[in-house]
C-alpha positions as CSV (number, residue, x, y, z in Angstrom):
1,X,39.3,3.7,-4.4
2,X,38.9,0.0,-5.5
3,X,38.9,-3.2,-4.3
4,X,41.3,-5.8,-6.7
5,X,39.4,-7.6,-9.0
6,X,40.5,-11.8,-8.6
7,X,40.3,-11.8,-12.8
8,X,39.1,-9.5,-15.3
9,X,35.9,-11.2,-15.8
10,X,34.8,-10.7,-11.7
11,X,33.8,-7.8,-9.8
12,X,33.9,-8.0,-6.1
13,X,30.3,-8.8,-4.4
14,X,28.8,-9.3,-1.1
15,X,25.7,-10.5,0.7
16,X,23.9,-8.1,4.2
17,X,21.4,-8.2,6.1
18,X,19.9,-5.0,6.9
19,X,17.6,-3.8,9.7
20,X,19.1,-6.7,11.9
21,X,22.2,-7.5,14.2
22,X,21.8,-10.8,13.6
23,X,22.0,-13.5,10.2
24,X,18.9,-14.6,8.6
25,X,16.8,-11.4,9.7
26,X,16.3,-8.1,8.0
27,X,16.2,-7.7,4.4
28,X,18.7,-9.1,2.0
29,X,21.0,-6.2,-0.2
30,X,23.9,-7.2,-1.8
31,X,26.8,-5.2,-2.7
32,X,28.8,-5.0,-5.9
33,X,32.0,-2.9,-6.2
34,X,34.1,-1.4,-9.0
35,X,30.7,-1.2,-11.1
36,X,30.9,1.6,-13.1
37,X,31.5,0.0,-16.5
38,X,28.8,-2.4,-16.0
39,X,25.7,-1.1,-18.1
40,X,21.9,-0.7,-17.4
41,X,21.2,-3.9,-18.8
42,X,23.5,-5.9,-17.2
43,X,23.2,-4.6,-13.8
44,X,19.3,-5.5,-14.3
45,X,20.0,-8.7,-15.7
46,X,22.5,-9.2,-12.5
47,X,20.2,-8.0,-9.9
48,X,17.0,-10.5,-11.2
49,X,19.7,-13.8,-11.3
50,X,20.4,-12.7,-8.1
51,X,16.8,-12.3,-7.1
52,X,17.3,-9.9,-3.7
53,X,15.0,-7.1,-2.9
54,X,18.3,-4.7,-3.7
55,X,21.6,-5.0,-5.9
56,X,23.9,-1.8,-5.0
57,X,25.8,-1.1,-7.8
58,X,29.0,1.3,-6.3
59,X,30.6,2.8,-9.2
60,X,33.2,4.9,-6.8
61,X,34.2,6.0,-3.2
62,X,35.8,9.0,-2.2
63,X,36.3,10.9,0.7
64,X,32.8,11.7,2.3
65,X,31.1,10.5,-0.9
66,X,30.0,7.7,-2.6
67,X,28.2,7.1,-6.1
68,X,25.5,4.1,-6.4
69,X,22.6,2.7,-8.3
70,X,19.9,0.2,-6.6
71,X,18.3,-2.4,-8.4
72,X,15.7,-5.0,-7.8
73,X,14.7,-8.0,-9.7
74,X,12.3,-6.1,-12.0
75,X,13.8,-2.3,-11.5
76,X,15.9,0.2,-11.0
77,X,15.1,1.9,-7.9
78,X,15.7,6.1,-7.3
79,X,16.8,5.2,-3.9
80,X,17.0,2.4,-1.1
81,X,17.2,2.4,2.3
82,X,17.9,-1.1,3.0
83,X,20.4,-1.1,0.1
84,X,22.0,2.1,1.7
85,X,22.4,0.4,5.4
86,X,24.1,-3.1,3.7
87,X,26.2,-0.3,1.7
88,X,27.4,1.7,3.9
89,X,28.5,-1.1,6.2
90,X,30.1,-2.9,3.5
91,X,32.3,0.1,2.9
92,X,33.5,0.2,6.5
93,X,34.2,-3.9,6.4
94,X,36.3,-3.5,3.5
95,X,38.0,-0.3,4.8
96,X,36.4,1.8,2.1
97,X,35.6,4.5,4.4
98,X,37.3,4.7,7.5
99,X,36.5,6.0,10.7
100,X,39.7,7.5,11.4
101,X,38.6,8.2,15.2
102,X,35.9,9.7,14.4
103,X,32.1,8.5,16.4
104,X,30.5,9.8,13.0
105,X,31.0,10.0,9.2
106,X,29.0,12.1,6.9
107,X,28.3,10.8,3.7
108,X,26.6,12.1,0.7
109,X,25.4,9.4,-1.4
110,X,25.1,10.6,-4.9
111,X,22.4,8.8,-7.0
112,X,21.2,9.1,-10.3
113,X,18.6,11.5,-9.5
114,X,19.7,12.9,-6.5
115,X,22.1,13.1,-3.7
116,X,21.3,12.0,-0.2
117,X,22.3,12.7,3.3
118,X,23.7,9.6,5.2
119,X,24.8,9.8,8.8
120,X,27.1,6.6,10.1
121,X,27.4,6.3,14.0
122,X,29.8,4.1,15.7
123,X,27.7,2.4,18.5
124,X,29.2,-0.6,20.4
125,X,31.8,-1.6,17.8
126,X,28.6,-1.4,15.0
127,X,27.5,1.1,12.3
128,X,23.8,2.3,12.8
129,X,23.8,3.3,9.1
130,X,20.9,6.4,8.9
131,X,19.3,8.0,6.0
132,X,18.0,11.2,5.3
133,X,14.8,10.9,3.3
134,X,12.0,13.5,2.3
135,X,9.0,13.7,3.9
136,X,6.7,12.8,1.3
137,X,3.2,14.3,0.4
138,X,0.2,12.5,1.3
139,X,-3.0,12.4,-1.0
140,X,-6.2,10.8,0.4
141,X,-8.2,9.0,-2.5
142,X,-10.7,7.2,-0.6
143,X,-10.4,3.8,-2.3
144,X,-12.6,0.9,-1.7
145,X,-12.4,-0.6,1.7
146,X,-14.0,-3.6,0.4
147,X,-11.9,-4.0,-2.6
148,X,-8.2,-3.4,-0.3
149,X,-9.6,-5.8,1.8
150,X,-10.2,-8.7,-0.8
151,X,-6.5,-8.0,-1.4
152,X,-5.2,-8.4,1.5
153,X,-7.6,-11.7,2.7
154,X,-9.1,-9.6,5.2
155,X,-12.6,-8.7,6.3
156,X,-13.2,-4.9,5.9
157,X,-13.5,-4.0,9.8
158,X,-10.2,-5.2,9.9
159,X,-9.2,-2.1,8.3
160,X,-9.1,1.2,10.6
161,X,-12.0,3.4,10.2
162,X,-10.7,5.7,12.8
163,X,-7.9,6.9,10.6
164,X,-7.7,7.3,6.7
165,X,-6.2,5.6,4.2
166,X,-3.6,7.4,2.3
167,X,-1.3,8.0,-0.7
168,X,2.6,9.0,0.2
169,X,4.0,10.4,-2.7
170,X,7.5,10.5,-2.6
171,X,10.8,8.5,-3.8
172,X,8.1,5.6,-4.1
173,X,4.5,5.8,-4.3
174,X,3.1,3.6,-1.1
175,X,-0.8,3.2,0.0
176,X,-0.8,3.4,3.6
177,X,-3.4,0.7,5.2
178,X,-4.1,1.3,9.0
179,X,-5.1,-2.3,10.4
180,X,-6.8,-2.7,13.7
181,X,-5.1,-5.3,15.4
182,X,-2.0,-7.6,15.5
183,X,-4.0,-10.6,15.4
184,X,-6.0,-8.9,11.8
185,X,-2.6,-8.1,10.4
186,X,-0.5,-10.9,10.9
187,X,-3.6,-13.1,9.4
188,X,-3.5,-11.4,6.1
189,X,-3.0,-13.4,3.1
190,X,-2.0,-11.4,-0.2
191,X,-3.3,-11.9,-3.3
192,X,0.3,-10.9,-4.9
193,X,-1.7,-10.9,-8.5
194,X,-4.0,-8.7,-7.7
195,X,-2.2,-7.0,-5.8
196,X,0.2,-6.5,-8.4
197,X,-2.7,-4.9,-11.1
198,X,-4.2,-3.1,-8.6
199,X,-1.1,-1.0,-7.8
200,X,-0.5,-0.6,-11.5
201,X,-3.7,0.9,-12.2
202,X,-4.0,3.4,-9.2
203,X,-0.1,4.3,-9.8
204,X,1.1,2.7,-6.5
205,X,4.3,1.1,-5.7
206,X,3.7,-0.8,-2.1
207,X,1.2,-1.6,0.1
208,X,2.0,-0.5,3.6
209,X,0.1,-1.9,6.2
210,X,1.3,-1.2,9.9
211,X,-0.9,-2.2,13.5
212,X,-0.7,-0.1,17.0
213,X,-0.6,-3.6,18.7
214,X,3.1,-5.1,18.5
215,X,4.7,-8.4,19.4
216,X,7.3,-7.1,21.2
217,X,6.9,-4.3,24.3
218,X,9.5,-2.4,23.1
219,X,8.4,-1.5,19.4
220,X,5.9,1.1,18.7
221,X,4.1,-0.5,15.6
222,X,3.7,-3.3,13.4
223,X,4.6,-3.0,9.8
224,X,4.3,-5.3,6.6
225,X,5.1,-3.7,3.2
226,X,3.4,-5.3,0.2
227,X,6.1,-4.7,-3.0
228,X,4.8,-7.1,-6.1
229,X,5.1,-4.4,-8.2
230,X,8.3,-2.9,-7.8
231,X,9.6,-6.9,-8.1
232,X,9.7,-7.8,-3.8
233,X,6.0,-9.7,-3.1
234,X,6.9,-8.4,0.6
235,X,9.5,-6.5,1.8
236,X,10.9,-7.5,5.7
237,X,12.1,-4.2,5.8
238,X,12.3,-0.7,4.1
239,X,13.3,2.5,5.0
240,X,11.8,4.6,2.5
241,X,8.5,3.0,3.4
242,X,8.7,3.9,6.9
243,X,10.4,7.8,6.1
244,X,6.3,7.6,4.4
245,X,4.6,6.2,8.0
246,X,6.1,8.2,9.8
247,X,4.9,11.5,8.0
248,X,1.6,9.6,7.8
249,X,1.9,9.0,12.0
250,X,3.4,12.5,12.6
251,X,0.1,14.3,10.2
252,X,-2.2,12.1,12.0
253,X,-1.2,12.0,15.8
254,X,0.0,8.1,16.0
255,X,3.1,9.6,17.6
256,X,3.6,10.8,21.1
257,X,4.8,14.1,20.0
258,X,7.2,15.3,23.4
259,X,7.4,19.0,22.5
260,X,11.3,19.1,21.8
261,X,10.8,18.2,17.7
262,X,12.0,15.0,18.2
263,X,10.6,12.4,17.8
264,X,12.1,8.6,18.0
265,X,10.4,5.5,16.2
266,X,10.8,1.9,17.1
267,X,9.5,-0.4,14.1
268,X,9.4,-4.4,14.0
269,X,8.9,-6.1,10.4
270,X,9.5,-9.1,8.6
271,X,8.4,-11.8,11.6
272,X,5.8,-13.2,9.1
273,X,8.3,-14.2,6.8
274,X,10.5,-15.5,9.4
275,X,13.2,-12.4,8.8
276,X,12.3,-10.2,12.1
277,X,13.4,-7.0,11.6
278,X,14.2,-3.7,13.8
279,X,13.4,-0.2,12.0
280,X,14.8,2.9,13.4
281,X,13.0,6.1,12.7
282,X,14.3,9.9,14.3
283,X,11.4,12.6,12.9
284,X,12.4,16.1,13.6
285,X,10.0,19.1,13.9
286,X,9.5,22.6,14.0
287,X,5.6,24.7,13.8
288,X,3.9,21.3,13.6
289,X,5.9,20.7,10.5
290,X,8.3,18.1,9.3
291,X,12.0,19.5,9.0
292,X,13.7,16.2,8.9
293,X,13.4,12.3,8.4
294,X,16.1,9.6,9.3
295,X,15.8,6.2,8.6
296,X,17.9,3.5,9.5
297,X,19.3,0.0,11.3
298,X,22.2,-1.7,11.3
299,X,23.3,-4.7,8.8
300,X,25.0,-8.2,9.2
301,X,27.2,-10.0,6.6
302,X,26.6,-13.2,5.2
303,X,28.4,-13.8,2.2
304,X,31.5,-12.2,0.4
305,X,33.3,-13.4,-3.0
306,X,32.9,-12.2,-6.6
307,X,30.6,-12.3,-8.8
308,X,31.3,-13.4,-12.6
309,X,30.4,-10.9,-14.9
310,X,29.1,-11.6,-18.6
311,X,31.9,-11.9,-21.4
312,X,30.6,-8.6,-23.2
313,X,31.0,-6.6,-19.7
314,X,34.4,-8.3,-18.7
């Protein structure tokens, strides 16, 4: 299915906010339909003029599946969470996919690597868009305390010693950074250049950095997501980096398992950049081990038009 173009030289586009019910919070995806003829080049060169953390490139939409390709402003992505949440609702606004009476839609999202599981619930007239994602692996390097704290602008007690720091190895590569109070993590001030060489020379994608102590009563952690490498200096949401804290929380006991393999995750992100966001994490279980991660949110729209593609692509 397609949506008309208004001209040959246009494609249809549009603006969300994911992880939030409300404008201005979450993290910014936009949308771009009927892109299949649109190359690798000129989806990248679209993506960094329009300088979100994701561009969703939809090349088609059928009946329980849809076929997609993320983008940053320095990358192609292997998957997105956020992207997948301002997707998914997109596709319900524009009548895309339909409910048809139905309280749930399963979608497989087919990427260029993979295909993923997407479950879409109808919740009070809004889509809680949620995303199966792998548990990843986690390696334990035992970097320098000293020198992650010079990134961050922080003193090295304000990093955990209780807990480790670790390496989730999965769709992305993230460095997980336990911090030992609100107060230490919403001081921190990154050094986004060195950030950005220090990721590329230990192979890592974000810094993840998440408190115990939260803002509001109702969240159970804190989260900022450090992303200069990948092309976002800081991300005010993601879902595939916390699919990696919660394996990280799960391994390590953060979570208050409740003995039915179940476990439900309450995230806030993005207040220090003025984009509050609200994370939803379900962790299933069976043995002590991981059988399942959903991530997910809702999304809000902001903008809808069409965007002008170059002469060569029109």
């Amino acid at each position: 299915m397609e949506i008309n173009r208004i001209s040959d030289a246009t494609v249809p586009f549009a603006l969300y906010d994911a992880f939030s019910d409300t404008l201005f919070g979450g993290s910014q995806g936009g949308i771009i339909l009927n892109a299949g003829d649109i190359d690798a080049q000129t989806r990248q060169q679209i993506a960094s003029e329009l300088g979100l953390p994701a561009t969703c490139f939809v090349s088609e939409v059928n009946e329980g599946t849809v076929t997609a390709r993320f983008h940053s402003t320095a990358r192609e992505y292997p998957m997105c969470g956020h992207g997948t949440i301002c997707l998914m609702t997109h596709l319900l606004n524009v009548g895309l996919l339909q409910w048809q009476g139905k309280g749930t839609l399963e979608i497989k999202l087919i990427l260029p690597t993979k295909t993923a599981q997407v479950e879409v619930l109808r919740q009070n007239n809004k889509a809680l868009v949620m995303l199966d994602i792998v548990a990843p692996k986690l390696r334990y390097d035992q970097p320098d305390i000293n020198v992650l704290a010079g990134l961050l602008g922080l003193k090295p007690a304000d990093i955990a010693h209780t807990h480790p720091v670790a390496t989730a190895l999965g769709d992305f590569v993230h460095m997980i950074v336990p911090i030992n109070s609100l107060t230490a993590i919403q001081s921190i001030q990154p050094d986004f250049t060195a950030i950005t060489a220090y990721c590329r020379e230990n192979g890592i994608e974000t810094l993840a950095c998440f408190s115990t102590e939260t803002a509001q009563a109702s969240y159970d952690f804190h989260v900022r997501d450090f992303c200069p490498a990948v092309g976002v200096p800081e991300s005010a949401a993601a879902g595939t980096t916390n699919a990696a804290l919660a394996t990280y929380w799960y391994r390590h006991d953060w979570l208050a398992k409740n003995g039915v393999g179940l476990d439900t995750i309450k995230v806030e992100q993005g207040m220090e950049l003025g984009r509050p966001s609200s994370i939803h994490t379900t962790l299933h279980s069976k043995g002590g081990e991981i059988t399942r991660i959903q991530v997910g949110g809702v999304a809000r729209k902001v903008i809808e038009g069409h965007f002008q593609l170059p002469d060569e692509t029109a």
